[in-house]
N, C-alpha and C positions, 0 to 999 in steps of 0.2 A: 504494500500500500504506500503510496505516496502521498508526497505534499498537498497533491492536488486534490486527495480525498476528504481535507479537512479544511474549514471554513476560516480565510485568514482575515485577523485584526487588527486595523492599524495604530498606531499610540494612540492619537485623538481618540476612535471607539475603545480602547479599552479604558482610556481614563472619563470617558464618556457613564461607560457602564459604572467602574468603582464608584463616579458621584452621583449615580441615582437612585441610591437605598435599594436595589433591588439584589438579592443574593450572588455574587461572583465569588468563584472561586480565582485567583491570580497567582500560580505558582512557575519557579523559578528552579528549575529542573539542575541546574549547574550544582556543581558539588560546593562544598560548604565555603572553602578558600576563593574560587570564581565569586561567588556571590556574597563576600563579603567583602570584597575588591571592589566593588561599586555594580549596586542595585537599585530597580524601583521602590521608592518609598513604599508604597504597599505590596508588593511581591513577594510573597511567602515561598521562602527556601524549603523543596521537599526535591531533595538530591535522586536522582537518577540511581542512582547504588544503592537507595534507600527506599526507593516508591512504594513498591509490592506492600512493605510490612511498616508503613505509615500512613502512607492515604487515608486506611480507613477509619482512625482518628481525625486525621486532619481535615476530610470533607466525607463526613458517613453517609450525606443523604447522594444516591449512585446518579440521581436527575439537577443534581445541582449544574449550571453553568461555569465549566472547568476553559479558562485561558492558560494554556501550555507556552511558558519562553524559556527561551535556548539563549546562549553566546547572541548568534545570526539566524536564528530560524533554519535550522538547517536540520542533519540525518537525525539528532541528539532530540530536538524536540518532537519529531517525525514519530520517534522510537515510541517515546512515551506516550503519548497520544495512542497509538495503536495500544499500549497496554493497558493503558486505561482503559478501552475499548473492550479488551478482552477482560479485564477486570469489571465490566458490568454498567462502567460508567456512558453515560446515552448522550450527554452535551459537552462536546469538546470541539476548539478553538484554538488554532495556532495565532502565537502574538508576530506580525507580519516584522522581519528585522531583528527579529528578537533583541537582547540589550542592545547593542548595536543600535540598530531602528531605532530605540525609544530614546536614546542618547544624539543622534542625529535631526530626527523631530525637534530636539531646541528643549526634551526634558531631565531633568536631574540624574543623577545617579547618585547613592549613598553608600559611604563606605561604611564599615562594622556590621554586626549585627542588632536584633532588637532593638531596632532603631525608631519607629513608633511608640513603643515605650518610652525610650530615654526619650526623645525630642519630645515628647508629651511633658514630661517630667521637667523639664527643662522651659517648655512653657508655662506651664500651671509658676515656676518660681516665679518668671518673666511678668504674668498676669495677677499674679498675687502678693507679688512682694515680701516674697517666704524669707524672713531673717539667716540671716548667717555670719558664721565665727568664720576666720580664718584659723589655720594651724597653730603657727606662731602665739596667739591669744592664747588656746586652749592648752598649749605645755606651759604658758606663764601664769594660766587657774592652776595648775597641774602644782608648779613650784613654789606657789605661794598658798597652797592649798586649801583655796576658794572654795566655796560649798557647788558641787556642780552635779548633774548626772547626766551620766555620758552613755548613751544606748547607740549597739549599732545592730542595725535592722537588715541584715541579711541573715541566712540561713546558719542553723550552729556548725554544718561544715563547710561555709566558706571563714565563718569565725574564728575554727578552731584552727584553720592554718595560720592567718595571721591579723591582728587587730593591734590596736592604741591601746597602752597600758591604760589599765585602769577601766573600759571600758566593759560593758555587760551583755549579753546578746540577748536579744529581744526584740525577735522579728520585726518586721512593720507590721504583717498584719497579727500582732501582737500586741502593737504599742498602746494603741488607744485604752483598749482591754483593763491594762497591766497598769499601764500609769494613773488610772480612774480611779484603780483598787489602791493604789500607792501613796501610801501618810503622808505626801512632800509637802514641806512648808510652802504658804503661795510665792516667795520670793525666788526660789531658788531654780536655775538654770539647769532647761534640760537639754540637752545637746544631741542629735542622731548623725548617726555618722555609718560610713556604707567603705566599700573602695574605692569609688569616684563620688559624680556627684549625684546621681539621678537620684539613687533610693532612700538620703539623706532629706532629699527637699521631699521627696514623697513624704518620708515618715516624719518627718517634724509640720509637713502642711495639714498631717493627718490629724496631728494633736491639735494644731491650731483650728481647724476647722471642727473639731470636735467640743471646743470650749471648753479645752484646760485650760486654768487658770496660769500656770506656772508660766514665766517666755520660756519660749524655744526658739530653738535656732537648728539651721541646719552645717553639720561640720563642710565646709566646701574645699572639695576636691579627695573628703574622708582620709584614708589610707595613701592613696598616692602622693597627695599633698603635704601629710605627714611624714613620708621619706623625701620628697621634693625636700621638708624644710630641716633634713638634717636630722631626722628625728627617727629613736630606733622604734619600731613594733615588737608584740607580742608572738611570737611563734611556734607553733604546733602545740596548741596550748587547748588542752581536751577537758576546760570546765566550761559550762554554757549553762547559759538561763534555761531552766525549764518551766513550762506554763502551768501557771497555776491558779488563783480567784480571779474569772473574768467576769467582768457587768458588760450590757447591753449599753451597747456606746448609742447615745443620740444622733442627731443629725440628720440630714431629709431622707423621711420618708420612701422604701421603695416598694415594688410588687412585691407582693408575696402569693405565690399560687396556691392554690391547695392540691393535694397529694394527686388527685384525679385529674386535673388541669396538667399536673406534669406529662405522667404517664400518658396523657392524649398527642401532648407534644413529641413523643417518643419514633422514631422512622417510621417504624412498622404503622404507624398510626396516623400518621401527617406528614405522606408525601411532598408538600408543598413548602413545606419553610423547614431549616435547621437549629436542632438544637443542643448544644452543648450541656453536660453538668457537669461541678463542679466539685469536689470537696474540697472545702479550703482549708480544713482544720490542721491542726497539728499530725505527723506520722501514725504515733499513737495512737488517738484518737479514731484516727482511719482504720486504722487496723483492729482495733477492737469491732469494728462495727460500719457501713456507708451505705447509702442508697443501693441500689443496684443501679451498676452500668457507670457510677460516677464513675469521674477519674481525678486520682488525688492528686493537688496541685495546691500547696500553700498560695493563703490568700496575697501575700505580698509578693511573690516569684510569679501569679498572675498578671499580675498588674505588670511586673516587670518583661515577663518573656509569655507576651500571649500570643503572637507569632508562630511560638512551638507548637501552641496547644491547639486554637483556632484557623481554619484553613481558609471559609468561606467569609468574605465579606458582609454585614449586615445580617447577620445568624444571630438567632437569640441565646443568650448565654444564664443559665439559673444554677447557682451558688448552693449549695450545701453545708449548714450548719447548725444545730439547734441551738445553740448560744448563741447565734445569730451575730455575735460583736465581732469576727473575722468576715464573715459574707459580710456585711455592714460597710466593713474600711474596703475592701476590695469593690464592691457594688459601686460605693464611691465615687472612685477613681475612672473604674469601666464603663459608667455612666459620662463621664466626660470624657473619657478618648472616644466616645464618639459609640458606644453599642449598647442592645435591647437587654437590660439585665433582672433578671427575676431572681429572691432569694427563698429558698425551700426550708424552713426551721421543722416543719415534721418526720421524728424519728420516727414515724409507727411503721415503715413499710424496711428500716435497716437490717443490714444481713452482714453479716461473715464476706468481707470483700475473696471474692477471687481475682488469683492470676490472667488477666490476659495472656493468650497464650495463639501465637500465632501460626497455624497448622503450618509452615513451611510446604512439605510432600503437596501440600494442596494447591499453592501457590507458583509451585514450579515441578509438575506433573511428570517431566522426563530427566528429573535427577535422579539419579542414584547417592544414597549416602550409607557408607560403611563407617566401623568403628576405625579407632587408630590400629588397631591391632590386626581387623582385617585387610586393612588397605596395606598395610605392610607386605603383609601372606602375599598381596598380589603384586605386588611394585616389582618393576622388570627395569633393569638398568636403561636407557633410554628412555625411560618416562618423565613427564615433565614436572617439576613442584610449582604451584602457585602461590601466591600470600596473598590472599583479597583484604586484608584487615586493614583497620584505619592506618595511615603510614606512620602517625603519632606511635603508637604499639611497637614499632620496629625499629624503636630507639635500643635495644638489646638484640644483643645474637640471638636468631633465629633459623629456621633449618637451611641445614647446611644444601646449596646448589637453589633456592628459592629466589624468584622472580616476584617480585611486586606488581600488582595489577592493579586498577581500578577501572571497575566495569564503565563508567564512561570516557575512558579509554583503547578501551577492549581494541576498537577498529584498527589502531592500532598498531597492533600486536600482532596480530589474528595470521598475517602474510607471516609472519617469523615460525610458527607455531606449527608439529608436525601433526598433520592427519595420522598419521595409525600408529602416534601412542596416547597413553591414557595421561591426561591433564588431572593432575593430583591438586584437588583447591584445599588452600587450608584459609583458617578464619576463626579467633577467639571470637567476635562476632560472628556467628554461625550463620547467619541470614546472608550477610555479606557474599560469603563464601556460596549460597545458597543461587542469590543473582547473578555473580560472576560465573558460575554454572551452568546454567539456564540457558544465558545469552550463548556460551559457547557451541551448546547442543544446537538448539533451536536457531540461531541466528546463524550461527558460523558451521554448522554441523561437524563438530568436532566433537572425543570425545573425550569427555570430562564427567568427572565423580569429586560428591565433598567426601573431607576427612572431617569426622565428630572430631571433638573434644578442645580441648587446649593446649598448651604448653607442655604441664607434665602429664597428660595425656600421652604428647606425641614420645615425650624423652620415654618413657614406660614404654611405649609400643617398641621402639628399636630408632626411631627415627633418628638422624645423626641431628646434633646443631652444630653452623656456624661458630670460629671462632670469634667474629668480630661481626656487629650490624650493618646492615645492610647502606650502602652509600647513598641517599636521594640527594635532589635537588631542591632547591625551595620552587625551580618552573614543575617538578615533578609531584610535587604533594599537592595535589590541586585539591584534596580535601581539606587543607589545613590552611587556617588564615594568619597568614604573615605580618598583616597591618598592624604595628604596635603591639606584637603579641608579648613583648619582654616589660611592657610595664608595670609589671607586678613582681618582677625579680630582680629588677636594681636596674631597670636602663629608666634613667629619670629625664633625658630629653622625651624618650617616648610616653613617659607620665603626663608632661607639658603639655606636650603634641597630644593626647588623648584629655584632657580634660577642656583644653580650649577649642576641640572638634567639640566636645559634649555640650558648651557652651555655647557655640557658635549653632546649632539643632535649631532652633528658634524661626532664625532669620531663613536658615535655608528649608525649612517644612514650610514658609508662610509664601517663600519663594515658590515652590512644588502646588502648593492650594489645594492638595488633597486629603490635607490631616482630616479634620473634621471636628478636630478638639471643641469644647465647650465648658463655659466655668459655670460651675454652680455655684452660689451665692451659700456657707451656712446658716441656717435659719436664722441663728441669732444677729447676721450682716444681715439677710433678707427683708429680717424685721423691720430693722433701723432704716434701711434704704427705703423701706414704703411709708415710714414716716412725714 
């Protein structure tokens, strides 16, 4: 099947479609590194290596309206589309030009990722006037030991690798919760602090719009700013706040469906529009018990990375929680970057979460997969090893005589690569190893089998390793994004360079004009303004 079988879009009609509230899906086929190299603002990364066993999170309902882009429009988004197709999906769209095109057109491209979020974040400071400490300030509270409290609202294992002395973990979508229940005298300074800037103004905007009394301020520039100024952190450091007395944080009003209203929303039930849920609670919490179907994603990591979780544009999204104080600070936020959000507080229908569990065999029908132990039994000198796994993973010796692939490379390859031996795929990511398979059968009709397991899988089976890892390139790791990736490990121009992109979001989404952002006023400002 060719290009010509699929209905092409030009930038104008696809940014057409994003601004007219009606459901699009927009994804961005390129692997992870291409497309954090500069993308469309709303372009949702669902990598080519990765389709099969993501889609059906990221856009469940199979009649949604899917815009498929490539680099140039070319073989790569060609591919996908066709799989899509045979994956059941019915409305599919090539984006005419692919990046390229849409960069040509006269529009944007964004480097990083989760870039809707942060620039969101980044607004809301911009429109609300979210206070902030610098660094420098907050070691000279530190030295003279000022009464202050210092929370940093990312997750307890980004905390426990490294934070600001002194500092206490307590998510964002924690804060409001945690700080309500908390004896603080009204004077004293609370301070939220993240590793850049975004989730610092999120979580101290949260407290302010919530009507604590206490000021808050947001730390700017968090952790990278804090080594910018000279200043040591905390490292590998395995105590963290754990949640404990939360109240039912105020602030406007959202939907709340009732149990039956969900469940009508559910696929099988409402063809016509899409519905995400959510749990946004703590691990815990999740685990003892969730909805069925939710999927678990702390309220404050939504807010920050819904990109991951969200595929279709203008999808309604309903929140899970019976305490309702984390759906509440997340609803929030979701509510102004611009989406339909409902929060579900009734436990009567929770269960025992299960695994998602993604039939593989099902997925990719003419694989074959052996153990390590059988693949062994059969391996004939002239056979070939593959490594499909992320290229991050192959910073260590790995099997000895192994070639690095990544399936949207494959084409490639494929001329090097002999017809009548057996293509041995290996893959710590199983799935990985699963597509790079697939493709070789079916696409390239070669033959090719996965190897289960892992590492000491393979050393247990007999398999030899390398003495030394494998050599890439940074043009060769097209999975892995290179832009400023050392800012978090001592390259502190790259800090700079990463916090005044983060800063500069603003101008360039207003630029773009397809955020969609909106402020909401907290009640207690909404009041006085109608005065």
């Amino acid at each position: 099947m060719s290009a010509s079988a699929f209905i092409l879009v030009n930038p104008l009609a696809i940014r057409q479609q994003l601004a007219s509230g009606e459901e699009v899906a927009f994804i961005d086929i390129r692997e992870a590194g291409e497309y954090g190299n500069g993308h469309a603002l709303l372009a949702v990364n669902l990598p080519w290596s990765e389709l099969e066993f993501r889609v059906g999170q990221l856009i469940p309902r199979l009649s949604t309206p899917i815009i498929v882009q490539d680099e140039v429009g070319d073989e790569r988004a060609v591919t996908a589309a066709q799989r899509l197709q045979q994956l059941g999906y019915q409305d599919i769209r090539l984006a005419q030009g692919g990046v390229q095109g849409w960069q040509q057109a006269g529009y944007p491209l964004f480097h990083g990722v989760n870039v809707p979020s942060k620039a969101f974040s980044e607004w809301i400071e911009r429109e609300a006037h979210t206070p902030t400490l610098n660094a420098e300030t907050l070691a000279e509270w530190q030295q003279q030991n000022k009464p202050h409290l210092l929370l940093d609202g990312r997750t307890p294992e980004e905390f426990q690798q490294f934070h600001i002395p002194g500092a206490i973990n307590c998510p964002n979508g924690e804060l409001v919760s945690w700080v309500s229940a908390y004896a603080a005298k009204p004077a004293l300074p609370i301070v939220i602090t993240c590793a850049g800037r975004t989730r610092g103004i999120i979580g101290a905007q949260s407290l302010i719009d919530a009507g604590i009394r206490q000021p808050v301020l947001a730390l700017a520039g968090g952790t990278q700013a804090w080594r910018i100024a000279h200043l040591p952190l905390t490292l590998n450091d395995n105590r963290a706040w754990r949640p404990g007395e939360r109240v039912n944080d105020s602030g406007r009003s959202l939907h709340h469906p009732a149990i039956q209203q969900v469940d009508n929303w559910q696929p099988e039930k409402d063809a016509s529009r899409t519905t995400y849920l959510f749990d946004v609670r703590s691990r815990e919490e999740y685990l003892q018990g969730s909805w069925p179907g939710a999927v678990w994603v702390p309220a404050g990591q939504l807010i920050q990375t819904l990109d991951e979780h969200v595929g279709t544009r203008a999808a309604r999204i309903v929140l899970f929680d019976p305490q309702h104080s984390r759906a509440q600070v997340a609803a929030w936020w979701l509510y102004q970057l611009g989406w339909d959000v409902s929060i579900l507080t009734d436990a009567a229908g929770v269960q025992p979460p299960t695994a998602v569990v993604v039939a593989l065999p099902a997925l990719f029908p003419p694989v074959a997969s052996l153990t390590a132990s059988a693949a062994q039994a059969e391996y004939q000198p002239g056979d070939i090893i593959l490594l499909a796994d992320r290229s991050k993973n192959l910073a260590k010796p790995t099997l000895q005589g192994g070639y690095w692939v990544n399936r949207a490379t494959l084409a490639q390859h494929v001329a090097t690569l002999p017809k009548d031996r057996v293509l041995w795929v290996f893959a710590r990511q199983s799935s990985l190893a699963w597509a790079v398979a697939w493709d070789l059968i079916s696409r390239y009709a070669l033959h090719a089998k996965v190897v289960q397991g892992d590492e000491d899988d393979w050393r247990a089976a007999g398999w030899q390793f390398a003495a030394q890892p494998l050599s890439l390139t940074e043009a060769e790791r097209i999975d892995y994004l290179f832009w400023l990736h050392d800012r978090h490990s001592g390259n502190l121009q790259a800090s700079a360079d990463y916090l005044a992109w983060e800063a500069g979001l603003p101008a360039a989404v207003d630029e773009d004009g397809l955020h969609g952002f909106r402020r909401l006023l907290p009640q207690a400002q909404a009041e006085e303004a109608l005065q």
